[in-house]
Backbone as CSV, one residue per row, in Angstrom:
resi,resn,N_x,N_y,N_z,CA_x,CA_y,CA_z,C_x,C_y,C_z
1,UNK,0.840,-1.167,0.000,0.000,0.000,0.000,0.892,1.239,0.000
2,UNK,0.602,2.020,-0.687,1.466,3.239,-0.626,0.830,4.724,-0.051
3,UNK,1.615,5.567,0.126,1.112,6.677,1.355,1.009,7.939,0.127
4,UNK,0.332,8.882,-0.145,1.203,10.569,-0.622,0.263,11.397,0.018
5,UNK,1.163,12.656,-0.524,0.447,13.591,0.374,0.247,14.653,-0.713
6,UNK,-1.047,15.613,-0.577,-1.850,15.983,-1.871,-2.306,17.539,-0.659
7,UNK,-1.228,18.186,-0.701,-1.713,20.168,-0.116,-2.041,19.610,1.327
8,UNK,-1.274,18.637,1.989,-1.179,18.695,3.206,-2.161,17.823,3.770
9,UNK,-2.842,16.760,2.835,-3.543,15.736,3.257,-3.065,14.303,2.800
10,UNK,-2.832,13.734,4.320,-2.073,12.328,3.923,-3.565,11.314,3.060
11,UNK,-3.128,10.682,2.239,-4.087,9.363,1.471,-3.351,7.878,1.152
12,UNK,-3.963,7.507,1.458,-3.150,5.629,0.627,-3.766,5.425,-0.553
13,UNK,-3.392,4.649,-1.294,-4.109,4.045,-2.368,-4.476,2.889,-2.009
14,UNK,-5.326,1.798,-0.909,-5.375,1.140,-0.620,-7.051,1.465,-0.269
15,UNK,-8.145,1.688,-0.931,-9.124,2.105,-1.035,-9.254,3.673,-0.322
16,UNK,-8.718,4.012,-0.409,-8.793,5.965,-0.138,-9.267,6.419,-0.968
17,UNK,-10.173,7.380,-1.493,-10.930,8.118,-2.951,-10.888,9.517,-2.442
18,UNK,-9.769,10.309,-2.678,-9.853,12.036,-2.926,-10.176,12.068,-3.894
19,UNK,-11.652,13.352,-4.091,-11.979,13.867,-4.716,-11.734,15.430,-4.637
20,UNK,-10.691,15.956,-5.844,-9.710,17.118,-5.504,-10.481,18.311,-6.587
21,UNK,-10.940,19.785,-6.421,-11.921,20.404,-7.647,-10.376,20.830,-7.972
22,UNK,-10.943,21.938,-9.032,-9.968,22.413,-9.930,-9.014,23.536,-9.305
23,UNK,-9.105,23.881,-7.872,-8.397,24.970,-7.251,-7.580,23.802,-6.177
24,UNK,-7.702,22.831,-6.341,-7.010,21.821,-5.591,-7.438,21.697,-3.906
25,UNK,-8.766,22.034,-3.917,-9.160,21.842,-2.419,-9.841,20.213,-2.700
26,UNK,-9.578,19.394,-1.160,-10.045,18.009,-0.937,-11.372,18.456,-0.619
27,UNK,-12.515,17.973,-1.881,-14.183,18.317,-1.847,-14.682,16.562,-0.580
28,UNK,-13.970,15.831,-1.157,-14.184,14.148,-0.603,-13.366,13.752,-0.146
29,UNK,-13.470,13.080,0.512,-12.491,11.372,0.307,-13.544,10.389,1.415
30,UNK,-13.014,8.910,0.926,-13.386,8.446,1.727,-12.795,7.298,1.808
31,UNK,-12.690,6.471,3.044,-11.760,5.116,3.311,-12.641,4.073,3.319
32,UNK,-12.343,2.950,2.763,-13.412,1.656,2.431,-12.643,0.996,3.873
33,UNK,-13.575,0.277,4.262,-12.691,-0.388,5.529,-12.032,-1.459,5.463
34,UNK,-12.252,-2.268,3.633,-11.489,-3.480,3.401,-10.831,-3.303,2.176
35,UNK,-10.037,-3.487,1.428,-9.195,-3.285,0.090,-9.966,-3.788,-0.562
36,UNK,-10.889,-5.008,-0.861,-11.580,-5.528,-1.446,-12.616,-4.694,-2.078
37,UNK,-12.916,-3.798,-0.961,-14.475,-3.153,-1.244,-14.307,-1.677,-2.011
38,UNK,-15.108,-1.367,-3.014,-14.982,-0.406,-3.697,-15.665,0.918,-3.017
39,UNK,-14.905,2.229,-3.387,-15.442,3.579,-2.606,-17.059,3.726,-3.631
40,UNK,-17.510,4.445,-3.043,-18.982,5.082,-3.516,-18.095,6.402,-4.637
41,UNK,-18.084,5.573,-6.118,-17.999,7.401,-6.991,-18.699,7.830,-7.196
42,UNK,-19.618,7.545,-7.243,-20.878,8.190,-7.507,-21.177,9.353,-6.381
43,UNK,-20.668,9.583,-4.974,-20.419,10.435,-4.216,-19.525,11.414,-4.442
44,UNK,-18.349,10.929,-4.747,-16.759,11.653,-5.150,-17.018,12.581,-6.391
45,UNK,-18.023,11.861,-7.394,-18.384,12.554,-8.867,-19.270,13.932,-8.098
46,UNK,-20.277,13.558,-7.278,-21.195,14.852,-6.989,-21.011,15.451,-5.942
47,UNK,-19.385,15.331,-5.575,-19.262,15.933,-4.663,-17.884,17.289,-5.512
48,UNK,-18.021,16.820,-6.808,-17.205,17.757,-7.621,-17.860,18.399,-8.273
49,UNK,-19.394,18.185,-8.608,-20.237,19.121,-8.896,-20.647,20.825,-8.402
């Protein structure tokens, strides 16, 4: 699993979903509680709306 950091917010890629708008503020994210399980985009999409 790997770690980065995105304007001062740590994320994994290990089911983490930032959703970042176009001025680079974090609108989402959210942590799945198993690697297996997929994030809600359908949240992340309308939360960039």
């Amino acid at each position: 699993m790997a770690q980065f950091k995105l304007k001062g917010n740590d994320f994994n890629t290990a089911g983490d979903l930032p959703a970042v708008d176009g001025e680079g503020k974090v609108v989402h994210t959210e942590l799945c509680p198993e690697t297996t399980e997929e994030p809600d985009y359908d949240a992340a999409l309308a939360a960039l709306k």
